[in-house]
Legacy VTK file of the C-alpha trace (Angstrom):
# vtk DataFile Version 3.0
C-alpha trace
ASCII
DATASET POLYDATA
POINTS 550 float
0.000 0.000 0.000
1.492 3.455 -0.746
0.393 7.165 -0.684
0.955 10.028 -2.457
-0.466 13.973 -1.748
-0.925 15.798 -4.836
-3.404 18.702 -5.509
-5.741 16.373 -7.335
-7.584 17.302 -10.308
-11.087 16.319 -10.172
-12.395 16.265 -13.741
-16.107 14.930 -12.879
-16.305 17.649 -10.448
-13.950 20.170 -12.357
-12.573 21.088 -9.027
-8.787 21.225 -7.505
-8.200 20.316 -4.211
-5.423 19.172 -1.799
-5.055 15.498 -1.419
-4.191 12.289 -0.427
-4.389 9.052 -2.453
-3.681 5.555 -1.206
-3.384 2.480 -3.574
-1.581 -0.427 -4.411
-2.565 -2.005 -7.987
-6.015 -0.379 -7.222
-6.629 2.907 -5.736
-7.553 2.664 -2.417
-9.274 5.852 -1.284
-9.126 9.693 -2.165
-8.977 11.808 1.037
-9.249 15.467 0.998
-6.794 17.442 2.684
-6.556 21.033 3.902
-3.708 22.551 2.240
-0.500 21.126 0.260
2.162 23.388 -0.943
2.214 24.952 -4.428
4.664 22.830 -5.865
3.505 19.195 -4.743
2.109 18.742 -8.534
-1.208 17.908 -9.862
-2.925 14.140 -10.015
-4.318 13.560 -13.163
-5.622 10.305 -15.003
-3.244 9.829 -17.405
-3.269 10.731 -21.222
-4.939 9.076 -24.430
-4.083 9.292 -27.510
-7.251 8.832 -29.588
-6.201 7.715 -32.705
-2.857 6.228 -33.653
-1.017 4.110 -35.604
1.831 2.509 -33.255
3.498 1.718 -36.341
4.000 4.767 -37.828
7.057 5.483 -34.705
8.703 2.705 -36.767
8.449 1.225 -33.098
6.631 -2.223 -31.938
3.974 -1.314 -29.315
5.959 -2.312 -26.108
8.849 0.248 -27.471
6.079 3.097 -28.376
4.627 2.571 -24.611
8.387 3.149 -23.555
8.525 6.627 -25.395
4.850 7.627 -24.511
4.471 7.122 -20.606
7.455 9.511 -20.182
4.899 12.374 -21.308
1.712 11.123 -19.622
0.318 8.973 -22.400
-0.917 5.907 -20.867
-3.488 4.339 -23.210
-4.012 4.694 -27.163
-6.794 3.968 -29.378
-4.253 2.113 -31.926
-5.446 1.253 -35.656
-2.424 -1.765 -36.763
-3.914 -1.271 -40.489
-0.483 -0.274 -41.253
0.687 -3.604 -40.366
-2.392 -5.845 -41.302
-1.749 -4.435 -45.132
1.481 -6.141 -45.306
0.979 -9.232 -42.882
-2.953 -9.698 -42.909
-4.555 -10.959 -39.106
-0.803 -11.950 -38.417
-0.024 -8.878 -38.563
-2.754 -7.413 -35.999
-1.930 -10.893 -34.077
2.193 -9.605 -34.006
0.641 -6.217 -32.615
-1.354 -7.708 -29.770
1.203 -10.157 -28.401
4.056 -7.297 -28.519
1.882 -4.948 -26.540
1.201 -7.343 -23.986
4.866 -7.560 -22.911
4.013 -3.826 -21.102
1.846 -2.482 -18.688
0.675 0.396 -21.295
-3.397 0.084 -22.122
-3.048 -0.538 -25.497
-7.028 -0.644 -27.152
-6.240 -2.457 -30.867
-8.844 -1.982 -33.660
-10.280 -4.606 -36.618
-8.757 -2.963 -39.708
-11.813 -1.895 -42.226
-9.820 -1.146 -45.203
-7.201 -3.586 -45.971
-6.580 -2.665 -48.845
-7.445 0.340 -48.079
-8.716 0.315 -51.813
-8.344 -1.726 -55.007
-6.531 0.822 -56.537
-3.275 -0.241 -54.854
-1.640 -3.821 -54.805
-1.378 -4.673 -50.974
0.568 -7.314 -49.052
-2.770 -8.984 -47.674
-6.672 -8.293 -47.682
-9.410 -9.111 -45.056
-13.206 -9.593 -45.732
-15.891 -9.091 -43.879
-16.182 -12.432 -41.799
-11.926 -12.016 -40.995
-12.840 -8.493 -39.625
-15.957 -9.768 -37.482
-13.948 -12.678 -36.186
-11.636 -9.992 -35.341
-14.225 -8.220 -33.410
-15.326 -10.921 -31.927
-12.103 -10.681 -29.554
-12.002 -9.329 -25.931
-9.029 -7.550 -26.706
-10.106 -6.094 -29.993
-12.163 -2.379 -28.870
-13.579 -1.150 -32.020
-13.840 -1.310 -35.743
-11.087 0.914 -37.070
-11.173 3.797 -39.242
-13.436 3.109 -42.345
-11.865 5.091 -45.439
-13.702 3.726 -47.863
-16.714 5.954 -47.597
-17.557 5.563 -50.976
-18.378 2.011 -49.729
-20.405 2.958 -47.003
-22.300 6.142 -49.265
-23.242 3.525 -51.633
-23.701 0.703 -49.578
-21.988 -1.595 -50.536
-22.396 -5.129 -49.402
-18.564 -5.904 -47.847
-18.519 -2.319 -46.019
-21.909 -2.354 -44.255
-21.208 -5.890 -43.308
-17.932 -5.041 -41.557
-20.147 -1.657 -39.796
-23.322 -4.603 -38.850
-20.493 -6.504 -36.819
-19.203 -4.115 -35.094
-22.971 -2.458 -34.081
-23.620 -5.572 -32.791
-21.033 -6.451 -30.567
-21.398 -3.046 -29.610
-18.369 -1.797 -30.749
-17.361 1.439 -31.785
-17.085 2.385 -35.630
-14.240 4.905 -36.333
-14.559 7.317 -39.404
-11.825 8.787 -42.065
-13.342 10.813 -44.512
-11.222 14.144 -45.375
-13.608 16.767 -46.924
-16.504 14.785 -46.677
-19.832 17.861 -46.619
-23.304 17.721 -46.600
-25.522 15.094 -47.531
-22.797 12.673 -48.270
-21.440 13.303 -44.681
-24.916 13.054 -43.297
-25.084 9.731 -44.779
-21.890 8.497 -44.171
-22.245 9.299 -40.180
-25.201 8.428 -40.416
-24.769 4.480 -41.398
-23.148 4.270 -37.472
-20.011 5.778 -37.558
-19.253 7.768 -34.500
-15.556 9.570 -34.409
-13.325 12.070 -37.804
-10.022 12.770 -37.242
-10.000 13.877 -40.750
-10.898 17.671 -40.466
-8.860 19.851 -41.876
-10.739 22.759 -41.766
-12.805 24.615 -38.544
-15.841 24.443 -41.198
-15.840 21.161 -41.848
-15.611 19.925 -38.389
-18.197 22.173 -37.448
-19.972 20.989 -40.054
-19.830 17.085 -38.736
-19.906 17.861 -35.169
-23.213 18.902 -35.389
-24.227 15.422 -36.656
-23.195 14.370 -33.192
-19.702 12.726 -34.037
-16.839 13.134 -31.766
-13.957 15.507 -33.328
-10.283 14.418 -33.330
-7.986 16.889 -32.984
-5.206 15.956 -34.950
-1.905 16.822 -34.754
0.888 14.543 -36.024
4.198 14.579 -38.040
2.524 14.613 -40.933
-1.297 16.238 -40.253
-1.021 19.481 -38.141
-4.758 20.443 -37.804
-4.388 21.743 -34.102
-4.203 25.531 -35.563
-7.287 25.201 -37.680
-9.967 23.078 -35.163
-8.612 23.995 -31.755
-11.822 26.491 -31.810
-14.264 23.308 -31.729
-12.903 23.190 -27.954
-15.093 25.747 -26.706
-17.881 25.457 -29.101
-18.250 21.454 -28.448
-16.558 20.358 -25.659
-17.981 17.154 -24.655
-17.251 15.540 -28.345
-13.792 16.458 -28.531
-10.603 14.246 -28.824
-7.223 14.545 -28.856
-4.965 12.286 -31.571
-1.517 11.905 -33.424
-2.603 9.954 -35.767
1.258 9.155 -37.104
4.143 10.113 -34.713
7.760 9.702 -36.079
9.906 8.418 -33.531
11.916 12.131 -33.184
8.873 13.634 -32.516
7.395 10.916 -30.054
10.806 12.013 -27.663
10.084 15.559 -27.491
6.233 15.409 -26.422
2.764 13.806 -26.813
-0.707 14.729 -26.188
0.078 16.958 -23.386
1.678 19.060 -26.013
-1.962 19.624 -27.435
-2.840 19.991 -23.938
-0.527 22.889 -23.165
-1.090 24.435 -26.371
-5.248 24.553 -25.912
-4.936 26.232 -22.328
-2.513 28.861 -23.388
-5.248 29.671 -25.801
-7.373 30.158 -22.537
-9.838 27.024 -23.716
-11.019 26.009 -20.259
-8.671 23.832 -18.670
-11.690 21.231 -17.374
-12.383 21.058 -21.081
-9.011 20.463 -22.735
-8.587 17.285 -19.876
-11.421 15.562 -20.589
-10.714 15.848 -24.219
-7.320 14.742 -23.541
-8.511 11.672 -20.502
-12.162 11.102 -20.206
-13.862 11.156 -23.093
-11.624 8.594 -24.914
-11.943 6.334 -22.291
-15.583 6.658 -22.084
-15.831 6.148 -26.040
-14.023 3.372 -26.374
-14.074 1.924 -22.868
-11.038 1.794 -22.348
-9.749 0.212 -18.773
-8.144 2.814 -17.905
-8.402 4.373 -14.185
-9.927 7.369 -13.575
-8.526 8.017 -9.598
-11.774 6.982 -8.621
-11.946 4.348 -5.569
-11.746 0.779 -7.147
-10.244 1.650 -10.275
-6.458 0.462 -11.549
-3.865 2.760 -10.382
-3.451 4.911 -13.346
-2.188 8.362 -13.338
0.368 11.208 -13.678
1.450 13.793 -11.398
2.140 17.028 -13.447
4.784 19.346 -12.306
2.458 22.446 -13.769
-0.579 23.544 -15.523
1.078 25.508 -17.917
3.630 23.195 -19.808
2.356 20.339 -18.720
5.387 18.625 -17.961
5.196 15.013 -15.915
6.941 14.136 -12.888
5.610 10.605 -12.595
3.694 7.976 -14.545
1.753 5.195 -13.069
0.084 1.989 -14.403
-1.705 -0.912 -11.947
0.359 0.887 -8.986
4.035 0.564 -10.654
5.833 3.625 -11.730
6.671 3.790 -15.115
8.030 7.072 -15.836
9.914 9.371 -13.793
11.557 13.486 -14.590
11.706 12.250 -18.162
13.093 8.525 -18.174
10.811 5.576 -19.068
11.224 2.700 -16.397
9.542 0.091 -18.478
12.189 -2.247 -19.645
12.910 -3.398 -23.073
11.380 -6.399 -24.511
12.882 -8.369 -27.948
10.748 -7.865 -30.274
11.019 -10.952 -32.744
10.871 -10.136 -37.040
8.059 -10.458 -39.130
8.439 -9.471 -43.089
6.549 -9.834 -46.449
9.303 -8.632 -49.651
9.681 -10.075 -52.529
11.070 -6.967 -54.879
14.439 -7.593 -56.836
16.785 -4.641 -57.668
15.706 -2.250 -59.836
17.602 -0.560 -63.194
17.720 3.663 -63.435
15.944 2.591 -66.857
13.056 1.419 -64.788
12.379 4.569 -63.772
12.310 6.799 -67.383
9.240 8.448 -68.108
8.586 8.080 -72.055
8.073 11.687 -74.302
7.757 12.984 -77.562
7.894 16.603 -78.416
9.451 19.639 -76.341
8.538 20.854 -73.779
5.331 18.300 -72.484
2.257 19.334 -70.200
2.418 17.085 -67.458
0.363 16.459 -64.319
2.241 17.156 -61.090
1.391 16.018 -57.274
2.005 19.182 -55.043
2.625 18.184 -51.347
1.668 21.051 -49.117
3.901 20.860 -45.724
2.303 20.013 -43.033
-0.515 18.134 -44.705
-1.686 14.775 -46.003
-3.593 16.459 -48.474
-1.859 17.114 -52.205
-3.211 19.367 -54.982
-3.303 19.152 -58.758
-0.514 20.879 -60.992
0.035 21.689 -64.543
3.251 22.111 -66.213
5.397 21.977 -69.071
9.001 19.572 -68.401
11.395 18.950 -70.949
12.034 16.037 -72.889
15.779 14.727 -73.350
16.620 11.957 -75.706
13.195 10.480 -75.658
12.933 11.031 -71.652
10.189 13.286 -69.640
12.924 15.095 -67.116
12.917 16.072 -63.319
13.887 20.158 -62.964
15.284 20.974 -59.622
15.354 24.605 -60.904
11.100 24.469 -61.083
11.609 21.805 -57.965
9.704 19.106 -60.296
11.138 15.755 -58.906
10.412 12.437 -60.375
8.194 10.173 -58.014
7.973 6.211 -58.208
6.016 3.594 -56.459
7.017 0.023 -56.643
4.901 -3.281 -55.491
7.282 -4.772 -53.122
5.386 -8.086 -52.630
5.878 -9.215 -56.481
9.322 -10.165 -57.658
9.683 -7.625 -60.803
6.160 -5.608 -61.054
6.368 -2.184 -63.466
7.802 1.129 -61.403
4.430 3.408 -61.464
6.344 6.892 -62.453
4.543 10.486 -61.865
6.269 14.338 -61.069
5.980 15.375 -57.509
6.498 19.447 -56.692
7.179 20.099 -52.482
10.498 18.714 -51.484
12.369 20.964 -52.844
15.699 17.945 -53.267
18.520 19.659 -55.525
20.005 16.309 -55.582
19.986 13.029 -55.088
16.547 10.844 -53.826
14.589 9.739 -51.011
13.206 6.411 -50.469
10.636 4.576 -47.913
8.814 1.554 -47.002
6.602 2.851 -44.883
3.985 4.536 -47.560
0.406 4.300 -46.777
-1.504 2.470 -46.869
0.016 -0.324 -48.710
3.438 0.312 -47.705
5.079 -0.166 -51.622
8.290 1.479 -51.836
7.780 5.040 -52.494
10.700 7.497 -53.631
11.088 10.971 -54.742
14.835 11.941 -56.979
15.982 14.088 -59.296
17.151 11.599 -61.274
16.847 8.026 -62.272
20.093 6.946 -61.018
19.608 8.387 -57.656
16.159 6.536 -57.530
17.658 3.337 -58.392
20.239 3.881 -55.360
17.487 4.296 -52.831
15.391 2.180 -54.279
18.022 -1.302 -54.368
19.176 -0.273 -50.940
15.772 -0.554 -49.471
15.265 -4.182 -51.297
18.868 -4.973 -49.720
17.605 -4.522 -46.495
13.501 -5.606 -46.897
12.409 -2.009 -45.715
13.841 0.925 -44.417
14.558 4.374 -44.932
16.715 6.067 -47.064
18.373 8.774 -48.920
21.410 9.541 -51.250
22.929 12.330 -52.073
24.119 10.706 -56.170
26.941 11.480 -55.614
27.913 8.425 -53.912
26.775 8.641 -49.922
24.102 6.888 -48.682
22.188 6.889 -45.913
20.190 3.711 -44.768
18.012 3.054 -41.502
16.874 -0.480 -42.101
13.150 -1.497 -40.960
13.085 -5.155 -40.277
9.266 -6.006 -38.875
7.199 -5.678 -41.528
9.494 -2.895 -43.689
7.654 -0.333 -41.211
9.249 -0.873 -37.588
12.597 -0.971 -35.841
14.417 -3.503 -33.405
16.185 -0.985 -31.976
16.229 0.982 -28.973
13.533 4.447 -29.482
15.471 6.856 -28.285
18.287 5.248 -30.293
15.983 4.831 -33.091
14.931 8.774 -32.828
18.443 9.794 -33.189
18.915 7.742 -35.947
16.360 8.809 -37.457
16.678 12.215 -36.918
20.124 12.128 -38.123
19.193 10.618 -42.105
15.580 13.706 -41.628
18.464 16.568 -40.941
20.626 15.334 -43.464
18.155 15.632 -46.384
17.114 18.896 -44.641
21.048 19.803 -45.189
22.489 17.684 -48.138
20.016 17.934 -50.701
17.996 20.957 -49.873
14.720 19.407 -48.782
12.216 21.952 -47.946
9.393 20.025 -45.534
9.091 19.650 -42.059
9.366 16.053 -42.191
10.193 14.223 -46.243
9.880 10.848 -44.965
6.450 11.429 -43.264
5.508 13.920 -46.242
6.438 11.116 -48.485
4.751 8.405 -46.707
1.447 9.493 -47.879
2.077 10.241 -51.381
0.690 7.082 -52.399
-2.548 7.007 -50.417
-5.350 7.140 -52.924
-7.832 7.865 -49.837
-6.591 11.255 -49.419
-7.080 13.890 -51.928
-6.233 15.162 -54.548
-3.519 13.771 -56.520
-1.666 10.396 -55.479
0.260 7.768 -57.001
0.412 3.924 -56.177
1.897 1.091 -57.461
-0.660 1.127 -60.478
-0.487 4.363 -61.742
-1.458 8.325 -61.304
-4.696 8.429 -59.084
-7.360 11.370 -59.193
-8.972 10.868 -55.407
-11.566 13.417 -56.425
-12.906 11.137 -59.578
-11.663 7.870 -57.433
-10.051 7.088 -60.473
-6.390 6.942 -62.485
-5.754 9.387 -64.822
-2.380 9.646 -66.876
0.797 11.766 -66.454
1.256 13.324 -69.573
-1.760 15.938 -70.033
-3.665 15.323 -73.578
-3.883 18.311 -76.489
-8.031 18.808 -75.728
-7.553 18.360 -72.055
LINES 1 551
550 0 1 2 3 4 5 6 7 8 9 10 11 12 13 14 15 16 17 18 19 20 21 22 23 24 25 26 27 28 29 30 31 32 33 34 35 36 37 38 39 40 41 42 43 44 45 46 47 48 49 50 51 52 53 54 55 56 57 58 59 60 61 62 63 64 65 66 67 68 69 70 71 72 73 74 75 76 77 78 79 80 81 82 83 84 85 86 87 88 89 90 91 92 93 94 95 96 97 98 99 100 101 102 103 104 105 106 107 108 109 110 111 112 113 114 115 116 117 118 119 120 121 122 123 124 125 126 127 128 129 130 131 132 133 134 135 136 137 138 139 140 141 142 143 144 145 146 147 148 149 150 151 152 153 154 155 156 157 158 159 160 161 162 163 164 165 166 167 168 169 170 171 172 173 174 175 176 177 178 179 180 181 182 183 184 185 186 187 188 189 190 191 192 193 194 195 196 197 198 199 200 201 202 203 204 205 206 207 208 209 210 211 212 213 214 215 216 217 218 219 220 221 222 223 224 225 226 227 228 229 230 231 232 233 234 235 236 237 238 239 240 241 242 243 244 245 246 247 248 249 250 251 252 253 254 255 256 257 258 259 260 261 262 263 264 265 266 267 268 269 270 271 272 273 274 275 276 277 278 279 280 281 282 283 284 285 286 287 288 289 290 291 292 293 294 295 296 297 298 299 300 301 302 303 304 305 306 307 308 309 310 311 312 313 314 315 316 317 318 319 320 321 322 323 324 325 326 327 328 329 330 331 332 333 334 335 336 337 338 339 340 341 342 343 344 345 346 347 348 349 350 351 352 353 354 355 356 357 358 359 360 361 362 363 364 365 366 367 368 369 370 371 372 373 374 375 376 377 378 379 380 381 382 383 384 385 386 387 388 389 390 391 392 393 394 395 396 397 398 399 400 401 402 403 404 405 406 407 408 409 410 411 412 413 414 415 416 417 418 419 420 421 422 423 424 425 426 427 428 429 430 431 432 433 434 435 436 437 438 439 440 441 442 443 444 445 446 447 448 449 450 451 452 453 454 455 456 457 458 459 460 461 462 463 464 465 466 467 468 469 470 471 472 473 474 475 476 477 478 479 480 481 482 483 484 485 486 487 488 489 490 491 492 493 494 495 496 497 498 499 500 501 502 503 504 505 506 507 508 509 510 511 512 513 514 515 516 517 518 519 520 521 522 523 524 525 526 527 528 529 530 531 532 533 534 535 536 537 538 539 540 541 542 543 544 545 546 547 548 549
C-alpha cells in the first residue's frame, strides 16, 4: 500500500483540491486534505491518444509505450492497419502479443480497409467475416477507421457488413473521410459511424460535429490540424478528442498529447475542457480500462509538475511507476521479425518516363507541408533523348512507387512538386496504406540507389545524395518498424531527416512522413500507387502526360 499527496484534479467535479491518495494495484481511497504546498504537482488520469497508428514510430507497441508514458500517455486507441496491409490478421496478431509484454493500455482496432482500396496492390486483404472474427475478440475495442466511404455512401455489401459486426457487438465504428460535406457526410455518419479525425478545416468539423460525431484533434508529423480546429474546444466540448494519428519516432521524444494539452490552455480554452478531451472522453468512447482516480479503479495516473507546460513528474500503471523526470522505467522487450518482400533490384531505366515533343504538359502532385492532403498541378518539363525530365530549378522531382510483394512488377512513375531535393533521392517503405516502396529523386540513377538499398535490407529508410553517400536506416518487422532501442531509433532517425534537410535541400518539415502518404489514394487530390497516377476526387487513375483537348 502506498500514498501520495498531490493537488488532485477532479475532472467529474472540475474542481482542484489538496489530497491524499492511497493504492496499491487499485486505488484505495481519495482523502481530501486542507492545504498542500504549491509545488507538490497535480494528479491527473493519465493521457490518451485517440487515434494512432503505433506503427508509424517505426516502433513495436511495447517500445512506443516506452517513449509515450514519459509524457503522460498511458493508453491509445491504436489502428495496426499499417501492419495488417502487409501481414494480414498476423499482422494485428504480431501487434497484440508485442503490446502485452508492457503495462501500457493498449485498445487495438479490426482494420476496415485492408486494402485500403483496389486501386493499390497490398501485401494482404481481409473480408468481412476475418474483420468480425476480429471483433469478436475481448481484446479487440472497435472497428477501425473506415476510409472507404464511398463504400459505405453507396452501400456496398462488404462495407456495411464489416459496420453490422461491429454495431452488434457493440463496438465502436471509427470514421476517415477528409472533406466529406453535406448530404454525403450526413449519410456516411449516419450508417453508425461515430468519431473524424480527418478535419482539416474549422468548417468542416463544425460541419460534422453537429451530426453528433466526436472531433479528433489531430496533430501529427505529418497532419497538423491543431491551428485550424482547436476552436471546436469551446464550441463542443464534450465531443472532442485529442490524436496523433502518425508520430515519427523524433517527434514521439520531445512530447505527446500533453503538447496539445498545453497548447489549448494557453489559448485560454477552459482547462476542465481540454482534460477531458485529452482523458475522459476517450476512455468513455471506447471503454477503455483505464483508471480514472476513482476508488476501485487500476492505479493509473500522472502527477504534473504544472498547468502551464504540462510537464510530468511521474507515470503510473496498476500501482508501478513507469516514468519518472523524463526517463521511461519500463524495460525493453525483444521484439522478434516479421516481413513480407519479394522486390528484386531495380535498373535507373526502370524509372524513365517516355516523351515525344518539347517541352510536355504534365500532371504534377504538389505536397503542401504540413498536410496529407496534395493538390493538382500543370506544367510543361522537358524532354531529353526520348525522356520526360525532373527540374530541380522548377523543384519538379520524379516520383515512383514500386509493389514490393511481387518479384519484378512495373515502377508506377509520376512528377511530384514540395520537397524541394537539388540532388539526389529519397526512399521509404513505410507509404500508406500499402506500404510499396515510395521514392522521390531528381534523377533516375539516384532513384535506383534508394530504391536497391531498401530491397537490400527488406524495408527501411533512405536517402542519397548521387553522388555516392548513402544513408540507410533499415526497418526489419514488416518494412515499417525498428528492433532498436527508441530513443536510439529517434536519433537515428533524426540524423538521415536533418541530413536531407542539409544535403540535398529538402524543404518540408518532415520528407519521410511527407512522403509516406504520397501514395494514399484515400486522401485527396492527386496520389500515385503502385498502379499508376490516381485522381482521389474522380476515385479514379488518370495519366501523367496531359492530352492536347484536355
Amino acid at each position: 500500500m502506498q500514498q501520495i499527496q498531490a493537488h488532485y484534479i477532479d475532472l467529474d467535479q472540475r474542481r482542484i483540491f489538496p489530497a491524499e491518495i492511497t493504492y496499491n494495484d487499485k486505488i484505495l481511497e481519495v482523502r481530501e486534505l486542507d492545504t498542500l504546498p504549491d509545488d507538490a504537482g497535480y494528479l491527473l488520469p493519465g493521457f490518451v491518444d485517440a487515434h494512432v497508428h503505433v506503427e508509424s514510430s517505426m516502433l513495436p507497441p511495447s517500445e512506443f509505450a516506452r517513449l509515450a508514458v514519459v509524457h503522460g500517455t498511458l493508453a491509445t486507441v491504436s489502428d495496426p492497419h499499417e501492419i495488417a496491409n502487409v501481414l494480414g490478421v498476423a499482422g494485428v496478431e504480431y501487434m497484440l502479443k508485442d503490446a502485452r509484454q508492457v503495462p501500457f493500455k493498449f485498445c487495438f482496432g479490426a482494420p476496415s480497409c485492408v486494402p485500403a482500396t483496389s486501386f493499390e496492390t497490398a501485401g494482404a486483404a481481409m473480408d468481412a467475416a476475418e474483420v468480425i472474427t476480429l471483433l469478436q475478440r475481448d481484446d479487440i475495442g472497435y472497428l477501425s477507421e473506415m476510409m472507404n466511404f464511398p463504400g459505405v455512401i453507396h452501400q456496398d455489401a462488404q462495407v456495411m457488413a464489416k459496420i453490422a459486426g461491429a454495431k452488434r457487438l457493440h463496438k465502436p465504428v471509427d470514421g476517415h473521410a477528409p472533406g466529406l460535406r453535406g448530404i454525403d457526410a450526413q449519410t456516411y455518419f449516419a450508417a453508425g459511424i461515430t468519431t473524424d479525425h480527418e478535419c482539416f478545416t474549422y468548417e468542416e468539423g463544425r460541419e460534422k460535429a453537429k451530426t453528433g460525431v466526436k472531433i479528433l484533434i489531430r496533430e501529427g508529423s505529418a497532419a497538423r490540424n491543431f491551428e485550424a480546429l482547436w476552436p471546436l474546444i469551446k464550441e463542443f466540448p464534450e465531443q472532442i478528442m485529442f490524436c496523433s494519428d502518425d508520430k515519427h519516432p523524433d517527434d514521439l521524444i520531445k512530447g505527446h498529447i500533453n503538447q496539445l494539452v498545453a497548447r489549448a490552455v494557453a489559448l485560454r480554452c477552459d482547462l476542465f475542457d481540454v482534460l477531458r478531451a485529452a482523458c475522459v472522453h476517450p476512455r468513455e468512447h471506447y471503454q477503455l480500462p483505464l483508471g480514472q482516480l476513482k476508488p476501485g479503479d487500476p492505479a493509473d495516473f500522472i502527477i504534473l509538475k504544472d498547468l502551464t507546460q504540462f510537464l510530468v513528474k511521474e507515470s503510473w500503471l496498476n500501482g508501478t511507476c513507469v516514468a519518472r523526470d523524463g526517463r521511461t522505467l519500463i524495460e525493453r522487450r525483444e521484439s522478434p521479425v516479421m516481413n513480407h518482400f519479394k522486390a528484386k533490384e531495380r535498373k535507373p531505366a526502370d524509372f524513365v518516363l517516355p516523351g515525344k515533343e518539347t517541352p510536355m504538359k504534365v500532371r504534377i502532385i504538389k505536397t503542401l507541408d504540413g498536410e496529407i492532403v496534395t493538390e493538382e498541378e500543370i506544367e510543361e518539363v522537358s524532354v531529353t533523348n526520348g525522356r520526360l525530365e525532373a527540374d530541380t530549378k522548377k523543384d519538379i522531382l520524379k516520383i515512383a512507387v514500386i509493389n514490393r510483394y511481387t518479384e519484378q512488377a512495373p515502377a508506377a512513375v509520376a512528377f511530384v512538386r514540395g520537397f524541394g531535393l537539388q540532388c539526389g533521392a529519397i526512399a521509404s517503405t513505410v507509404a500508406h496504406d500499402s506500404h510499396n516502396i515510395v521514392a522521390v529523386g531528381t534523377d533516375d540513377e539516384a532513384l535506383a540507389t534508394t530504391v536497391n538499398a531498401l530491397i537490400g535490407v527488406k524495408g527501411g529508410v533512405c536517402a542519397t545524395d548521387g553522388k555516392g553517400i548513402t544513408q540507410l536506416l533499415p526497418l526489419p518487422i514488416a518494412g515499417l518498424m525498428s528492433t532498436e532501442d527508441g530513443y536510439t531509433l529517434a536519433e537515428n532517425y533524426a540524423r538521415i531527416d536533418n541530413w536531407v534537410k542539409s544535403e540535398l535541400s529538402c524543404k518540408l518539415q518532415a520528407p519521410f512522413m511527407a512522403l509516406s502518404f504520397l501514395a494514399l489514394p484515400v486522401i485527396p487530390a492527386l496520389k500515385l500507387t503502385d498502379l499508376g497516377l490516381f485522381d482521389v476526387r474522380k476515385f479514379g487513375f488518370t495519366e501523367v502526360v496531359v492530352r492536347s483537348e484536355e
